[in-house]
DRENSE-977482 format. One record per residue (C-alpha): x, y, z. Coordinates in Angstrom, 2 decimals. Example, Ala and Ser with C-alpha at 12.3 -4.5 7.8 and 13.67 -1.06 7.14 Angstrom:
<gukes>
12.30/-4.50/7.80 .
13.67/-1.06/7.14 .
</gukes>
This chain:
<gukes>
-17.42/23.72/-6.98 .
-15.38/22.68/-4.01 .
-13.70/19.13/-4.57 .
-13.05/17.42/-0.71 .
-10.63/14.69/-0.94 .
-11.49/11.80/-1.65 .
-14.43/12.15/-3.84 .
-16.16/9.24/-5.96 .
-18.97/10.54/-8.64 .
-20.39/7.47/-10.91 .
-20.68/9.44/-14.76 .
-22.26/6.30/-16.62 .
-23.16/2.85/-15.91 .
-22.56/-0.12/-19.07 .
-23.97/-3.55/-18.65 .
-22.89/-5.85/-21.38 .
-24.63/-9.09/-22.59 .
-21.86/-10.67/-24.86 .
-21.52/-7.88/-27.93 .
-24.93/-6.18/-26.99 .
-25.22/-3.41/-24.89 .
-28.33/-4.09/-22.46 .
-28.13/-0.84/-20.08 .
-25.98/2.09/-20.70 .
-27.55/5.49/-18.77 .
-25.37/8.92/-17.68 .
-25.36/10.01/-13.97 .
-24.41/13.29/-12.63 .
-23.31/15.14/-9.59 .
-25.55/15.86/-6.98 .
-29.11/13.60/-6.65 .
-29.52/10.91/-9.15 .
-32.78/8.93/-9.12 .
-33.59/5.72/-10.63 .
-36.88/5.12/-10.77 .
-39.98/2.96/-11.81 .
-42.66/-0.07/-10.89 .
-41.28/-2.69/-8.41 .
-39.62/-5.56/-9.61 .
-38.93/-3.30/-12.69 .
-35.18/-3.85/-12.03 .
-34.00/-0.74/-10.04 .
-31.92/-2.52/-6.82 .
-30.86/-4.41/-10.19 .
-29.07/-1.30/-11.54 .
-27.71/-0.30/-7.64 .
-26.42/-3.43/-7.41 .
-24.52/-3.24/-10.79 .
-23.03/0.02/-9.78 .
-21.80/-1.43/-6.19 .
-20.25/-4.53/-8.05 .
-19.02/-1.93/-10.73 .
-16.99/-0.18/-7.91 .
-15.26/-3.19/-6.17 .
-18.58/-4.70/-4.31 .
-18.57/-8.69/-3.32 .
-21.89/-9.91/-5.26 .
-22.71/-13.40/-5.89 .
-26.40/-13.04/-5.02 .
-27.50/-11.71/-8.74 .
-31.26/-11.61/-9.80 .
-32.18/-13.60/-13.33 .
-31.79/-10.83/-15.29 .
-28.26/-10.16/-14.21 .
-27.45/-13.33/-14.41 .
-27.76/-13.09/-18.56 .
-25.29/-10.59/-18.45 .
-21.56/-10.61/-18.92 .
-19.91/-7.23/-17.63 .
-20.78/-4.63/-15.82 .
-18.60/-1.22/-17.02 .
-18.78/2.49/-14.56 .
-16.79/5.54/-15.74 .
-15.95/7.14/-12.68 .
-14.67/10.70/-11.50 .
-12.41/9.81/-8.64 .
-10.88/12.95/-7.54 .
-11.18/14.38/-10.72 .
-9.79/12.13/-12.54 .
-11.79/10.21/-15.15 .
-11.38/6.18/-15.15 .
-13.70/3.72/-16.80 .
-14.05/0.30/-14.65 .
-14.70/-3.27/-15.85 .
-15.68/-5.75/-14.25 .
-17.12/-9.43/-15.49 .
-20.22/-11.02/-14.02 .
-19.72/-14.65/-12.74 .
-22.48/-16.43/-10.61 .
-19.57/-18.80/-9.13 .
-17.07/-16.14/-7.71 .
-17.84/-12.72/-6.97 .
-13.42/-12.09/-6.53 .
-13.96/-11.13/-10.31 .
-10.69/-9.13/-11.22 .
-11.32/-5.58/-12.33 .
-10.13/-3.56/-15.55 .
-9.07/-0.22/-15.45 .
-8.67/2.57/-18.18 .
-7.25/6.06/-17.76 .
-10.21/8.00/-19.13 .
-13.73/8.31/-20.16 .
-15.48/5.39/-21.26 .
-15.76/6.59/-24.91 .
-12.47/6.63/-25.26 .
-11.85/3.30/-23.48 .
-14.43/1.89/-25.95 .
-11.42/2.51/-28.98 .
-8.84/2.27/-26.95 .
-5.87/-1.16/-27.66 .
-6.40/-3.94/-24.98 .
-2.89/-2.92/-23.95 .
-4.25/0.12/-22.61 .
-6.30/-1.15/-20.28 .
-4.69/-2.41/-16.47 .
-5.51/-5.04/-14.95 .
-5.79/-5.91/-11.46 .
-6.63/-8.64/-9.64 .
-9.15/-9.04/-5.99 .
-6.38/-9.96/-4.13 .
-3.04/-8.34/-4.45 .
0.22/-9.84/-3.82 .
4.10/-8.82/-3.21 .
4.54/-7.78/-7.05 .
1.02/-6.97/-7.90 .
-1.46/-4.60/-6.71 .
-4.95/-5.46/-5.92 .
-7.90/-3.23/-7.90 .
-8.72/-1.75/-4.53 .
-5.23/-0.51/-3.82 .
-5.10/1.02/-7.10 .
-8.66/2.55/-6.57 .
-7.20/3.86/-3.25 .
-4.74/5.28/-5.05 .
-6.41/7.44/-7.50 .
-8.39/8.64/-4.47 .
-5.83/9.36/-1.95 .
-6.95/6.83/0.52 .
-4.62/5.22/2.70 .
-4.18/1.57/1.96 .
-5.38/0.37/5.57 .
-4.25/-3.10/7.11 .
-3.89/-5.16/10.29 .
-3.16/-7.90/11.80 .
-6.89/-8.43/12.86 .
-8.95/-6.90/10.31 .
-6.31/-7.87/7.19 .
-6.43/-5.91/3.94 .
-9.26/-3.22/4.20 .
-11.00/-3.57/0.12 .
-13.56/-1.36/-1.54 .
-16.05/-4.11/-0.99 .
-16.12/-3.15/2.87 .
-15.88/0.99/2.11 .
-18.60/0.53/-0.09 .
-20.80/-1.08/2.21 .
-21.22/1.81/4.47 .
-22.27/3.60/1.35 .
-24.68/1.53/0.25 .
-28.20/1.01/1.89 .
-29.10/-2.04/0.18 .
-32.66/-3.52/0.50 .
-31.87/-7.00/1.50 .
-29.79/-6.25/4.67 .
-31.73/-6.18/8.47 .
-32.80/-2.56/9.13 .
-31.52/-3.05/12.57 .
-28.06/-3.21/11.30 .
-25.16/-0.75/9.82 .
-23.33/-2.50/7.61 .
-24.37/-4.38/4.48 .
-24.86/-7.63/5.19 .
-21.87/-9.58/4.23 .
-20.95/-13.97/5.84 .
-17.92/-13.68/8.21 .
-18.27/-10.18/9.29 .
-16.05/-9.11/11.74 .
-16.33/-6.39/14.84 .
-12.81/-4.88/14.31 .
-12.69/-5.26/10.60 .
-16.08/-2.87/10.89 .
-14.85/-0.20/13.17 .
-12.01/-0.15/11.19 .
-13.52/0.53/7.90 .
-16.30/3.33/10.11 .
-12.81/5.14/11.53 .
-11.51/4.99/7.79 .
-13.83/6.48/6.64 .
-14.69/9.15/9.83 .
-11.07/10.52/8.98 .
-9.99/9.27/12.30 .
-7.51/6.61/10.74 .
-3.77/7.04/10.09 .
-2.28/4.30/8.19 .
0.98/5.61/10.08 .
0.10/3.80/13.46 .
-0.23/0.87/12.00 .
3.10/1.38/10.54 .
4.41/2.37/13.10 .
2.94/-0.94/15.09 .
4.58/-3.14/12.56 .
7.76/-1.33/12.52 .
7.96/-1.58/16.42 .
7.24/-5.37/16.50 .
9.90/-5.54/14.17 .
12.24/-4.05/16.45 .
11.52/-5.57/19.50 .
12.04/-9.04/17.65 .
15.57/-7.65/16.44 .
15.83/-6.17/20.19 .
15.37/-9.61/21.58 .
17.64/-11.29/19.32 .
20.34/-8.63/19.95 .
20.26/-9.19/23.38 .
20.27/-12.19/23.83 .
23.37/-12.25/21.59 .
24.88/-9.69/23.96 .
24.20/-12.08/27.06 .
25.95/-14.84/25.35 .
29.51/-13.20/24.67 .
29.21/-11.93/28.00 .
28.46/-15.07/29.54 .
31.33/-16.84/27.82 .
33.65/-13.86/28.10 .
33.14/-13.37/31.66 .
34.80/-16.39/32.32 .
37.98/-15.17/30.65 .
40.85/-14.32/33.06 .
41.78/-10.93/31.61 .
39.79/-8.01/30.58 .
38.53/-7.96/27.01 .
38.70/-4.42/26.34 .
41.02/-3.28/22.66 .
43.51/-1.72/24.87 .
44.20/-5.13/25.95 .
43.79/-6.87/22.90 .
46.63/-3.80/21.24 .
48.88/-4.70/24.02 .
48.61/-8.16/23.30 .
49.54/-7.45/19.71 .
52.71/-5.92/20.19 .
53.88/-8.80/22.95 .
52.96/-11.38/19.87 .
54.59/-8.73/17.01 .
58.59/-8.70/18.96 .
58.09/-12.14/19.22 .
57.42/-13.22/15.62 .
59.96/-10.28/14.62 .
62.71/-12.56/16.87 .
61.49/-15.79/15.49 .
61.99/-14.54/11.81 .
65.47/-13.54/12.48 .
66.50/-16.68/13.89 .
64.38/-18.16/11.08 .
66.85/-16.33/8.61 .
70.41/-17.41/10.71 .
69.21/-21.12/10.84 .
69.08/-20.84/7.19 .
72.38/-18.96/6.48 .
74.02/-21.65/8.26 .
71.89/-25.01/6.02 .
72.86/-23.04/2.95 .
76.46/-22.78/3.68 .
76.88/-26.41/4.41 .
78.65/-28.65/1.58 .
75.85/-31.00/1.47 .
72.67/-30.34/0.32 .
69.28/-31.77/0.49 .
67.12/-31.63/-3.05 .
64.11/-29.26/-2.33 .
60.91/-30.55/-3.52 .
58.23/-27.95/-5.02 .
55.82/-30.02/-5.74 .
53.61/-28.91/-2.50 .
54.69/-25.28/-2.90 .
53.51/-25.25/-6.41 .
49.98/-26.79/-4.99 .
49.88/-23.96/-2.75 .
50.96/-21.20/-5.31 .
48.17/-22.73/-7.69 .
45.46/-22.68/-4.64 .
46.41/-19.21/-3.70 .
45.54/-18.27/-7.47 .
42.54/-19.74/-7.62 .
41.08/-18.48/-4.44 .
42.25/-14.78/-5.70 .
40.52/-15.01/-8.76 .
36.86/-16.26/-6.84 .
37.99/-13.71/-4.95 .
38.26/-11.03/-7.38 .
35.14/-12.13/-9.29 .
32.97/-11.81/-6.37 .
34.30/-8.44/-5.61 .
33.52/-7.22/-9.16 .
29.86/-8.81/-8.90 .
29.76/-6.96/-5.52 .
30.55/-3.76/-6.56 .
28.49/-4.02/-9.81 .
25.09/-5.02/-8.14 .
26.13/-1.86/-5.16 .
25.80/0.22/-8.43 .
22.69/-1.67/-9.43 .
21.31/-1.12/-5.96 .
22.31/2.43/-6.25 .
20.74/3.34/-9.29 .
17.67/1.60/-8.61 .
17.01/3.54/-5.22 .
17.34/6.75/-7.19 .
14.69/5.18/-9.53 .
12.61/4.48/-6.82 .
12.86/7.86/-5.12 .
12.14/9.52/-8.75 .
8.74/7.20/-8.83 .
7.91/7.83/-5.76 .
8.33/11.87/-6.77 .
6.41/11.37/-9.93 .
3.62/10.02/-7.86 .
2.99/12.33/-5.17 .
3.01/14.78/-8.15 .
0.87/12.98/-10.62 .
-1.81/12.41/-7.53 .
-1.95/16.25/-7.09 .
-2.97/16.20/-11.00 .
-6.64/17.89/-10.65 .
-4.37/20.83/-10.10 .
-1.87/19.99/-12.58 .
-5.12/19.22/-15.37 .
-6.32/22.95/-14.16 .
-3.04/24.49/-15.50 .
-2.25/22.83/-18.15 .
-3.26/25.26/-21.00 .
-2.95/28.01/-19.04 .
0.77/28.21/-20.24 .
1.45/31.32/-22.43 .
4.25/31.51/-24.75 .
4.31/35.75/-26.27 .
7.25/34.66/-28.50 .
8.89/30.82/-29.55 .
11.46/29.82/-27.14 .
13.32/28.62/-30.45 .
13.15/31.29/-33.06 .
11.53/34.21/-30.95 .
8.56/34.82/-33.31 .
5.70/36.37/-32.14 .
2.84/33.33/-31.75 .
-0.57/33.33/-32.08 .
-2.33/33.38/-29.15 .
-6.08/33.34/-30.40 .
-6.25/29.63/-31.02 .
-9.11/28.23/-28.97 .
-9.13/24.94/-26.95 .
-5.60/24.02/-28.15 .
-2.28/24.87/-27.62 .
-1.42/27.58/-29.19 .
2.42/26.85/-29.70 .
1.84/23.24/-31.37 .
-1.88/23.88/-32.18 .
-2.90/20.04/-30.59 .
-6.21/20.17/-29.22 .
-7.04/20.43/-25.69 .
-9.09/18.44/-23.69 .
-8.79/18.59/-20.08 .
-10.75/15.68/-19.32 .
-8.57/13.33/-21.48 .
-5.86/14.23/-19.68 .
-7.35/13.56/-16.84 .
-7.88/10.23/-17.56 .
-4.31/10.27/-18.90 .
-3.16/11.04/-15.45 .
-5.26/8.59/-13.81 .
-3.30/5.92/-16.10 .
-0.08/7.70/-15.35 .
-0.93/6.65/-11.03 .
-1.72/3.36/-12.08 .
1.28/2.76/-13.96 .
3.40/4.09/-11.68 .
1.87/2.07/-9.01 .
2.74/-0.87/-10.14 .
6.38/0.12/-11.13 .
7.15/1.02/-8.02 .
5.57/-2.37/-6.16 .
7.83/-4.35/-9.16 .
10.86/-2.06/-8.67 .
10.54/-2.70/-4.64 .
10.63/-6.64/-5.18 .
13.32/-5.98/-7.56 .
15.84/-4.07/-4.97 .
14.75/-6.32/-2.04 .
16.08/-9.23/-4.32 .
19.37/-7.40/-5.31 .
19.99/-6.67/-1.15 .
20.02/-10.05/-0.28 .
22.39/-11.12/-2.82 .
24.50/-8.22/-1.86 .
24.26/-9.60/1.56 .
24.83/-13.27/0.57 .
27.73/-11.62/-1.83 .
29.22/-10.00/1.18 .
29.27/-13.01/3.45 .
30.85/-15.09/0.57 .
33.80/-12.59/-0.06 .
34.21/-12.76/3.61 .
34.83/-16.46/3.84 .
36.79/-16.19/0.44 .
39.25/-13.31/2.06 .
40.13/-15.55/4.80 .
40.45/-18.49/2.89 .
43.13/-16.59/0.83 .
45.48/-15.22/4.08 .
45.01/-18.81/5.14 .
46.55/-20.08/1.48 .
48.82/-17.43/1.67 .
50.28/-18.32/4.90 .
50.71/-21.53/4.27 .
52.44/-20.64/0.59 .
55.36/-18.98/2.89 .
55.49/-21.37/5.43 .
56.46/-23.93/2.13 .
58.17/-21.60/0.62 .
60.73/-20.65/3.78 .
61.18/-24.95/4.85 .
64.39/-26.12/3.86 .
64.96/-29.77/3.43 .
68.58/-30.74/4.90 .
70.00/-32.24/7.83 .
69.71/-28.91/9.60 .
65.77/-29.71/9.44 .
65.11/-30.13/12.65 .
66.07/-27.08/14.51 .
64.58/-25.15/11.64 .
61.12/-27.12/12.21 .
61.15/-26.15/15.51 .
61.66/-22.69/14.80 .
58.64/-22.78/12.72 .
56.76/-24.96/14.46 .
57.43/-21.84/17.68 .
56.84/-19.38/14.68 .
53.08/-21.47/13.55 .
52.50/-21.10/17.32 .
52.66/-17.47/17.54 .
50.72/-17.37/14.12 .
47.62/-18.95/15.32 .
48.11/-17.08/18.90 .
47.89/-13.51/16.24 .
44.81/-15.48/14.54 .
43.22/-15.99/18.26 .
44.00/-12.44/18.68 .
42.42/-11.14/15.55 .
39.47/-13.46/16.34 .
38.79/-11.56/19.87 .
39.32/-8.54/18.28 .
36.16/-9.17/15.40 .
34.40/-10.12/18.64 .
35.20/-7.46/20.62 .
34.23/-5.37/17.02 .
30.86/-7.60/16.94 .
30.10/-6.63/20.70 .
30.40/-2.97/20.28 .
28.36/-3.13/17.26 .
25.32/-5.08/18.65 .
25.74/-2.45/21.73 .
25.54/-0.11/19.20 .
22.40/-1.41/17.79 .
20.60/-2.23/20.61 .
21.11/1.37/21.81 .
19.85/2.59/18.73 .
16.36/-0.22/18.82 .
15.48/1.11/22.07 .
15.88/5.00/20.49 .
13.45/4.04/17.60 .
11.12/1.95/19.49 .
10.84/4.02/22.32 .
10.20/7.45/19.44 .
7.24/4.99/17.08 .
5.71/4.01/20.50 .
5.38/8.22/21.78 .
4.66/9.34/18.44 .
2.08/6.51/18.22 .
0.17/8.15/21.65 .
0.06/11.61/20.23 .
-1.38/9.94/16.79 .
-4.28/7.49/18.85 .
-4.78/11.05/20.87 .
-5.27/12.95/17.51 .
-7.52/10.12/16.06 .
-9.62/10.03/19.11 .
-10.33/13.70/18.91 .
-11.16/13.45/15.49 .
-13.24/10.33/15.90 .
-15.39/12.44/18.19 .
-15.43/15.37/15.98 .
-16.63/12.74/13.20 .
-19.19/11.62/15.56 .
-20.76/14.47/16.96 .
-21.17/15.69/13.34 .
-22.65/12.56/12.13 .
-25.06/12.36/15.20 .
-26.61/15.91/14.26 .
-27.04/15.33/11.13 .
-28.83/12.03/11.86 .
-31.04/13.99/14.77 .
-32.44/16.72/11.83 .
-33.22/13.90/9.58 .
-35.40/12.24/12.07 .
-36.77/15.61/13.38 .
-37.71/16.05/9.91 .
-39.54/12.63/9.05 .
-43.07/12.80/9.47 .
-44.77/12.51/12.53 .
-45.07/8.53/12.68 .
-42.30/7.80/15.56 .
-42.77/9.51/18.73 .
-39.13/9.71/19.59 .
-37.93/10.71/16.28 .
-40.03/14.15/17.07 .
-37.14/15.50/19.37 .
-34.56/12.91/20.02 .
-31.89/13.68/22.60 .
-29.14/11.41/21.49 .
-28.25/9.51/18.48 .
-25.35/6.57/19.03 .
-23.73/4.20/17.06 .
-20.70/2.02/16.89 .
-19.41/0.31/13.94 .
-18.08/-2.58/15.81 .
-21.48/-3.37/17.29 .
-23.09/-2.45/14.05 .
-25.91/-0.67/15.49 .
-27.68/2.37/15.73 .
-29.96/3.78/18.93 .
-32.19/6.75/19.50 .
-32.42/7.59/22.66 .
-30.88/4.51/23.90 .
-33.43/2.76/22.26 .
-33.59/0.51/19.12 .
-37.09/-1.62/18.96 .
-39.04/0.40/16.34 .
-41.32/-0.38/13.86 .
-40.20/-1.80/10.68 .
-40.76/1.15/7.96 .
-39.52/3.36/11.31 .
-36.19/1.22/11.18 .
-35.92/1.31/8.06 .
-36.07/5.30/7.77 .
-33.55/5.39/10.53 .
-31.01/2.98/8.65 .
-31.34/5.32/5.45 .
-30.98/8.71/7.87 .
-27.78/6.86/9.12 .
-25.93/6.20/5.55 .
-27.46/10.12/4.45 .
-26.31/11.69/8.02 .
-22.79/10.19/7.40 .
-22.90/11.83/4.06 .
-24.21/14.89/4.91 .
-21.32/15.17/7.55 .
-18.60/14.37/5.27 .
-19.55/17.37/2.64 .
-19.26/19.60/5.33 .
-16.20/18.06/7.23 .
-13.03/17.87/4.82 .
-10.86/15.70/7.20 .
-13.65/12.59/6.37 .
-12.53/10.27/4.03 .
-15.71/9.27/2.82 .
-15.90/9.66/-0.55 .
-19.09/11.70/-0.79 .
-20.96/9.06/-2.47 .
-23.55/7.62/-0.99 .
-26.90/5.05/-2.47 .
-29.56/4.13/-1.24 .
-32.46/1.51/-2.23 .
-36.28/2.20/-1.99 .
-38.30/1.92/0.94 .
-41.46/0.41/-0.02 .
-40.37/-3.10/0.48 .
-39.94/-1.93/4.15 .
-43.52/-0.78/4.77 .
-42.51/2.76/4.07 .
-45.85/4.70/3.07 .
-44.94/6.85/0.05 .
-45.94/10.22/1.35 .
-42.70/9.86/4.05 .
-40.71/8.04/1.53 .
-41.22/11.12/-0.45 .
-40.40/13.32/2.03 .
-37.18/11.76/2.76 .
-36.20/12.70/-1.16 .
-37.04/16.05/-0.27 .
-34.49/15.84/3.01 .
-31.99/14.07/0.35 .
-32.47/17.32/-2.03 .
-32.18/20.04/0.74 .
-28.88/17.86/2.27 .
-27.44/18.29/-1.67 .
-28.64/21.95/-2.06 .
-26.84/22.83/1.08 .
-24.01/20.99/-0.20 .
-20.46/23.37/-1.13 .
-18.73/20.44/-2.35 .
-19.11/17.72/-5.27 .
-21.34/14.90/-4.17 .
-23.44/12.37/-5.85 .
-26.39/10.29/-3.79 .
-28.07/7.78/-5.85 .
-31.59/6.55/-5.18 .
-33.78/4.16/-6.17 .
-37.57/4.54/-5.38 .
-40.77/3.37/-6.65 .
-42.62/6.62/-5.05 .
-40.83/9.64/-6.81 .
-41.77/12.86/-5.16 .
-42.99/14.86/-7.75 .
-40.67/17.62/-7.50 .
-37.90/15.40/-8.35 .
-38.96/14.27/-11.19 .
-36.83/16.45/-13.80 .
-34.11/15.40/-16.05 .
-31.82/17.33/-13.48 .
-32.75/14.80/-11.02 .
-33.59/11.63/-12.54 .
-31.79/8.87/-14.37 .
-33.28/7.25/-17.52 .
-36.68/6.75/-18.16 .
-39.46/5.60/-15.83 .
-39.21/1.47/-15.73 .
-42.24/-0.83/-15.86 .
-42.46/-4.60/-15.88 .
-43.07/-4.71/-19.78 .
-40.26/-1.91/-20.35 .
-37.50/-2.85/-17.71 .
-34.08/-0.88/-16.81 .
-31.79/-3.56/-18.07 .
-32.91/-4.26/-22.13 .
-33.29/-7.88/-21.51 .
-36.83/-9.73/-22.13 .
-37.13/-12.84/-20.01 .
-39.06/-15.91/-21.75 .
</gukes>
């Protein structure tokens, strides 16, 4: 069958009390239903699956509350994963366990094996819904206003829970938020692109370097416009070569002056106690010097290598995340002869390979794979924290070599000037050959000096040229994105709306506009849903239009690939609603005909107390039939 991407299918369901095992049932593609008495414990057993998945639950029922961890093997794109979560009454940010495989495997598998992630993620640690998102293919999403989008809020436009107001979308969650809703509802409609809001933070990046730039830019130019000649390098060359002839005439009469001292019969003693100071300063500032360089040049390498490591992750992921094609093919790899002796193999070795004769099983290495995104996932967040560290000591290394280099040409300078001083009566007129020859030194130094700013303006020009390039390209490329999203988000909506309309033209004849509706809206934002521009209707009538809304979205997304709704959808019973069994049942039948007509993998799960008879076959139902004496979860209350 057709996989769309992404694609969430619950295989099995564990609930743990301690060491006992108190539910464990299989669930399959397509419909699943779990049925039985009320108050036998079936929103119990929805409930475990949406806390399973990533769901915030604090709200358990008595019997959950005996329990100590809830476990789901999953199919998420393919790939098998078995999820663990524990049950605490005080926080429901429980962190989440992941495996890379089936859950019988998991069971024997070393705790070192097993991942884990916390609710919340951080700069060197993903959270479990970022890695979830990762095995599916769905963008991590995040904004200023809406924050870090988590399974908890996808998974509560896929779950029709019982306790929420029929009037509204969402699940009911405190602190719910308008744009954190349409946010998840264009997530999940397709009509999101993580890249805009990239693009948004990269351009409010920019215009805060922008700013700072240019205001940098007015500075010089305010102080340099007061300057009385142009500040341009043809003037600051020229400048050079006045100050070069007239050191070059200085040093010659530098070298006369001390002709003549050293041909006199008297001589003062020369003292080298302050030129051996200097000589020993000048060392030492060379060897910081040289150090730092060496550290410099090492971590460059460092910094090097580790981008090429990063590059080769982020390779190894894109490929390991196309790996439902890669688990395909594997096996299908023929050898006629050995690629090391040339003998002719044997090829009629089933379900193994026939050139090293391991067995073959596609689904553990699926689950191998999903442990292989996982992994790599959180390499790559700890390699990125790694090289951001290693980048600003390069930077700090840089700035420090800097400071050291001009520490050393000032030591260096000064080393000569002690070195060329005599000490005799001819002093003076030497002295004030050096003290001309200092003059023209720091005059050179002033020069140099305009010349780094002169380098330092055309560099910010540079740059702020080059801001206004990229923030001007992010800002068009973000229109034609929002112009793409909006098309799609009506494309999305349109579909969802007539799927929504045959539901209710469907459902029996006990709401007079459901007969032959017009319009169906909704916005995520408002969390509501009209008919007709209407929304007052009866309470078992709201409550079939609530469960049309989360199967309409469904029904769209099997038949839409650009959704990213993961083709999951549950959905609790409607006889706490005042839904009369003959339309409940009828609404399983709509549920069956939506899956039958279905070209894609898809699971709905359902929980009802009226079963419509023709669903109830092993093909259709999960575990047996639950009473208050024989309940879902194996736990006997006192």
């Amino acid at each position: 069958m057709t996989r769309f991407e992404p694609t969430l299918i619950v295989k099995r369901l564990v609930v743990e009390r301690r060491e006992a095992v108190v539910y464990d049932e299989r669930f399959h593609a397509g419909v699943n239903i779990v049925r039985g008495e009320n108050s036998s414990g079936k929103s119990t057993v929805l409930n475990f699956i949406f806390y399973g998945l990533g769901g915030d639950l604090s709200d358990w029922s008595a019997v959950a509350r005996l329990c100590s961890r809830v476990i789901v093997e999953v199919s998420l794109n393919g790939l098998s994963a078995t999820l663990s979560r524990e049950i605490s009454e005080t926080s429901g940010l429980q962190p989440m366990d992941i495996f890379g495989g089936a859950y019988d495997d998991a069971k024997s598998a070393p705790r070192s094996e097993w991942l884990r992630f916390p609710y919340k993620g951080g700069a060197s640690r993903e959270s479990f819904s970022q890695a979830l998102f990762k095995l599916m293919g769905v963008p991590e999403v995040s904004s200023d206003l809406s924050g870090h989008i988590t399974m908890n809020q996808i998974l509560r436009l896929l779950y029709a829970d019982q306790l929420s107001p029929v009037e509204q979308i969402f699940r009911v969650m405190p602190f719910d938020r308008a744009d954190l809703r349409d946010t998840v509802g264009r997530l999940l409609c397709g009509a999101y692109d993580s890249t805009v809001y990239d693009n948004e933070q990269r351009v409010r990046e920019l215009d805060k370097e922008f700013d700072t730039v240019n205001g940098q830019l007015r500075s010089l130019f305010s102080v340099l416009g007061k300057a009385d000649q142009g500040f341009t390098y043809d003037w600051i060359d020229a400048q050079r070569s006045v100050l070069e002839r007239e050191r070059v005439e200085i040093g010659n009469a530098i070298q006369i002056a001390e002709r003549a001292f050293y041909t006199l019969e008297k001589k003062d003693k020369l003292t080298l106690v302050q030129q051996e100071k200097s000589y020993k300063e000048v060392q030492r500032i060379q060897a910081s010097l040289l150090k730092a360089k060496h550290d410099r040049d090492a971590l460059a390498l460092a910094i090097a290598d580790s981008a090429g490591f990063l590059r080769a992750l982020n390779n190894k992921l894109e490929a390991l995340q196309d790996s439902s094609t890669v688990a395909q093919h594997i096996g299908a790899v023929r050898f006629e002869s050995c690629p090391s002796c040339y003998a002719v193999l044997d090829l009629e070795t089933p379900h193994a390979c026939h050139l090293c004769k391991t067995p073959f099983d596609s689904e553990q290495t699926k689950g191998r794979i999903a442990g292989l995104i996982l992994t790599t996932g959180l390499q790559i967040r700890q390699s990125e924290m790694l090289q951001a560290r290693r980048e600003e000591k390069y930077t700090i290394l840089e700035s420090q070599i800097r400071a050291m280099e001009s520490s050393w040409k000032e030591a260096s300078r000064r080393l000569a000037s002690i070195q060329s001083l005599p000490s005799s009566t001819e002093r003076e007129r030497l002295r004030e050959l050096h003290r001309r020859s200092g003059y023209l030194q720091r005059q050179a130094e002033d020069i140099e000096q305009k010349a780094q700013l002169a380098e330092t303006i055309r560099a910010l020009s540079d740059r702020k040229n080059a801001l206004q390039s990229e923030i001007y390209k992010l800002k068009s490329d973000n229109e034609g994105l929002r112009a793409q999203q909006e098309a799609r988000m009506a494309a999305a909506y349109t579909s969802i709306s007539t799927e929504i309309k045959k539901l209710l033209i469907l459902d029996l004849r006990r709401q007079d506009i459901f007969e032959d509706p017009q319009s169906v809206s909704f916005t995520f934002s408002d969390n509501k849903i009209t008919v007709d521009d209407e929304n007052y209707f009866s309470a078992s009538s709201r409550a079939i239009l609530r469960s049309s809304f989360f199967l309409g979205f469904f029904a769209a997304a099997t038949k839409n690939p650009f959704f990213r709704h993961p083709r999951f959808c549950m959905i609790d019973s409607h006889e706490n609603m005042g839904v009369e069994a003959i339309r409940s049942q009828n609404f399983q039948l709509q549920m069956l005909r939506i899956s039958r007509e279905s070209k894609v993998e898809h699971q709905i799960i359902y929980a009802t107390a009226m079963i419509e008879p023709e669903l109830e076959d092993d093909s259709y139902t999960v575990g047996a039939f639950s009473t208050s004496d024989d309940k879902t979860v194996g736990i006997k209350m006192v």
